[in-house]
C-alpha positions in Angstrom: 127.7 74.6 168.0 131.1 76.7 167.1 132.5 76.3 163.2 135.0 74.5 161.8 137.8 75.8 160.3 136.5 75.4 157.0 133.7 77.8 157.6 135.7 80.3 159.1 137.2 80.7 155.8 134.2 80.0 153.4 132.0 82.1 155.2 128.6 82.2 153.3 130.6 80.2 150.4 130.5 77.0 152.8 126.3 76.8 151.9 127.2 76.3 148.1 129.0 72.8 149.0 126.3 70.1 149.0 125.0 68.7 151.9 127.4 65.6 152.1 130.4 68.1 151.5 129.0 70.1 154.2 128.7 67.8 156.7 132.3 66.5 155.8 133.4 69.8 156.2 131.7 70.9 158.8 131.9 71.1 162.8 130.2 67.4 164.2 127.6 67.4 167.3 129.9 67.4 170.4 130.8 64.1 171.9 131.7 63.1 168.1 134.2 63.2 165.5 134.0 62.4 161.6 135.1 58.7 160.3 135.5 57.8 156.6 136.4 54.5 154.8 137.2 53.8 151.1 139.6 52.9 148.7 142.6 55.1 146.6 142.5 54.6 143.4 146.4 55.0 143.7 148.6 56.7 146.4 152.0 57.4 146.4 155.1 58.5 143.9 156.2 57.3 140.6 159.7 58.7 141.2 161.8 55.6 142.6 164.5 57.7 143.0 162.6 60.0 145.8 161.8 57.2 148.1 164.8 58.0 151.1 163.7 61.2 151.0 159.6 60.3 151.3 160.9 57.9 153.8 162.5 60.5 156.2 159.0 61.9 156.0 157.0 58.6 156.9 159.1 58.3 159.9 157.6 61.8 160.9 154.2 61.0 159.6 153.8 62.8 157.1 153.9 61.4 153.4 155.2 57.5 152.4 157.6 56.2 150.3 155.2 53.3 149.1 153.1 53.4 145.9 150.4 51.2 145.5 146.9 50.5 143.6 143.7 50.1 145.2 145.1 51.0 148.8 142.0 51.0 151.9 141.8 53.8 154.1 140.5 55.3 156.9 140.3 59.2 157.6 139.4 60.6 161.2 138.8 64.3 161.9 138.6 65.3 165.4 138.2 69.0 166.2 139.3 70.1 169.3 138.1 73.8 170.0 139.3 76.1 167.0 141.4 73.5 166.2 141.1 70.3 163.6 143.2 67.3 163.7 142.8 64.3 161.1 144.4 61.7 160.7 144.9 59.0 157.3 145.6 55.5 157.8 146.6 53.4 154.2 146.0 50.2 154.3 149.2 48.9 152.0 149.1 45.2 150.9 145.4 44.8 152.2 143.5 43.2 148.8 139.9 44.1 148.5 137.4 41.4 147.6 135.7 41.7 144.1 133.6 39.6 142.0 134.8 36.4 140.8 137.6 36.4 144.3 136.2 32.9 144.8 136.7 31.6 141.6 140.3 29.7 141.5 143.1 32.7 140.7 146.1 31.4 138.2 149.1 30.5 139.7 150.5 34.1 138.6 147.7 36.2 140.3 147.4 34.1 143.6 152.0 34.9 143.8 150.7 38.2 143.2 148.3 38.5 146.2 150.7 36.5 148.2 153.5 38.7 147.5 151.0 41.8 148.5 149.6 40.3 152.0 153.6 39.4 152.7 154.0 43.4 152.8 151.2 44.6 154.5 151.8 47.6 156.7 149.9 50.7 157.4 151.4 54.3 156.5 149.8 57.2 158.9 149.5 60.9 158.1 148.8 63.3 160.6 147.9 67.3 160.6 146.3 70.2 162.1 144.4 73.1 160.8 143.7 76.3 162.2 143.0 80.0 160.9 145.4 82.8 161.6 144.1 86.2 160.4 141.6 84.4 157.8 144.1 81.8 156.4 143.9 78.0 156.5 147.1 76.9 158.2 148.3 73.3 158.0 150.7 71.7 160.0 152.1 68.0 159.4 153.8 65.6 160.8 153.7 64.0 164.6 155.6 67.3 165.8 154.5 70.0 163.0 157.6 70.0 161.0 155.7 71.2 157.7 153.8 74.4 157.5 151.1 75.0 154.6 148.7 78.0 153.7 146.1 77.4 151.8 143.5 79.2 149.8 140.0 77.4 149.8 137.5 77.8 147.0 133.8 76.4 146.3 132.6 76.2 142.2 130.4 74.1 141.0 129.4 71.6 144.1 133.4 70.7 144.3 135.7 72.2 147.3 139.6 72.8 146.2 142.0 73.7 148.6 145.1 75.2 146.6 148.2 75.7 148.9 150.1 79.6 149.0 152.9 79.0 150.6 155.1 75.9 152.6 157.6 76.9 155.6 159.6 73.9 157.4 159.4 74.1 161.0 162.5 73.5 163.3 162.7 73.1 167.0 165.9 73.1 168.7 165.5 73.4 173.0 162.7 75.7 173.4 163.0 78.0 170.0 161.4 77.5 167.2 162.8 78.3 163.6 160.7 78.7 160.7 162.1 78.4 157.0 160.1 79.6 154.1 160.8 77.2 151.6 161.8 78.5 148.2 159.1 77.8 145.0 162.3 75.2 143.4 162.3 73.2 146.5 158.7 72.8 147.7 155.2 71.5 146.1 152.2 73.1 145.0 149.5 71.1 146.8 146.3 71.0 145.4 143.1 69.5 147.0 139.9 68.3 145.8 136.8 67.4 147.5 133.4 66.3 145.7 130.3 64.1 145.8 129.8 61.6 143.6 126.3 59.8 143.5 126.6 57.5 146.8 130.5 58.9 147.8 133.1 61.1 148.3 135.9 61.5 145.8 139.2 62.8 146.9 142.1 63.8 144.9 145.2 65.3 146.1 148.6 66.1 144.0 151.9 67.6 144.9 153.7 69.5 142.1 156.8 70.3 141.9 157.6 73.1 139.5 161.3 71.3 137.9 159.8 67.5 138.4 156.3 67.9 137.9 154.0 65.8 139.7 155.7 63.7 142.9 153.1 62.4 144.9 149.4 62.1 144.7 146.2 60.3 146.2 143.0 60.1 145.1 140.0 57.7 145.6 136.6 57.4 147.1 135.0 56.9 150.1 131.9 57.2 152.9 131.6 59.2 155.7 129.7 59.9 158.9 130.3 61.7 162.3 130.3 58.6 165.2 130.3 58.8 168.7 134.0 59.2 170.5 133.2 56.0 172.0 132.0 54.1 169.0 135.5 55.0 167.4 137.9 53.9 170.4 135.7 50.5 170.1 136.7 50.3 166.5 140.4 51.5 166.8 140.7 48.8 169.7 139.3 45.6 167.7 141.2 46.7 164.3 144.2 47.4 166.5 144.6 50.8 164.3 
């Protein structure tokens, strides 16, 4: 079985993670590919004002301009040779049952819920990793408009993935162009991965050095490598 992408990096380091990490991280049995479900805590931007821009970058699959609490999700990983491609689905306007949901909601909570289901829609992000010359590279977006470099570290049973540098990507006919993007106008992306009792926690922030933060998710959730087949099955009853 060849190694992920992750372990190309890590090396020896990728044997610190726990096992959970390690098989989140790691390459799945052939014929498979890894599915996770859980909840963010919160996901999105604060900064109203940012929303046509985070919009533009929906439409390409890359971030949302929604912000929301307590928004389901579902992560796939599918590697593909030297190659990883995941993709995020959040859930926005789904609301989670919790104890007490039976119980008779006041007329202000159950407008609420109503005013939530009414805007229901899911938000995809897509990307795909690869090394070049030791480096974590990820491209996002349906057509790779966003290039990141990362640097990848393991301390204390906790994976963080801290990004070195952001190029936008450009296609016009058959040439590419590939723009570095200056410190003022890009993010500093930093990623967290670690294991929590029975789950996963996740937490992801972009940062921008004038603004400060400007996006983030971060939440918890399970996950477990499935048969190719066992995920088309799911995709096709969810309709996701």
């Amino acid at each position: 079985m060849s190694v992920s992408v992750y372990q190309q990096v890590l090396g020896d380091d990728f044997y610190k993670l726990t096992p959970q990490l390690q098989r989140y991280f790691g390459m799945p049995y052939a014929g498979s590919h890894g599915r996770g479900t859980g909840t963010y805590e919160v996901a999105g931007s604060e900064l109203h004002w940012l929303r046509p821009i985070l919009r533009l970058f929906g439409s390409r699959n890359i971030l949302f301009a929604e912000r929301e609490r307590d928004v389901p999700f579902t992560v796939l990983n599918r590697p593909d040779g030297d190659i990883l491609r995941a993709t995020r689905l959040f859930h926005f306007g789904e609301v989670s049952s919790s104890p007490g949901s039976g119980d008779r909601l006041s007329s202000a909570a159950a407008r609420r819920q109503a005013s939530r289901r009414a805007k229901m829609t899911t938000r995809t992000m897509v990307d795909e990793m690869r090394v070049i010359d030791g480096v974590l590279h990820d491209y996002l977006g349906t057509n790779k408009e966003l290039e990141v470099t990362f640097d990848i570290a393991v301390s204390e049973d906790k994976l963080t993935m801290t990004s070195s540098g952001s190029w936008l990507r450009l296609s016009l006919g058959k040439r590419l162009f590939r723009f570095k993007l200056p410190t003022v106008l890009g993010a500093r992306v930093v990623l967290t991965e670690r294991w929590e009792l029975d789950h996963q926690r996740v937490s992801v922030t972009l940062t921008n050095p004038i603004l400060g933060e400007i996006f983030t998710y971060r939440g918890t959730f399970t996950y477990d490598w499935v048969r190719d087949e066992v995920i088309h099955s799911r995709n096709s009853e969810t309709g996701r």
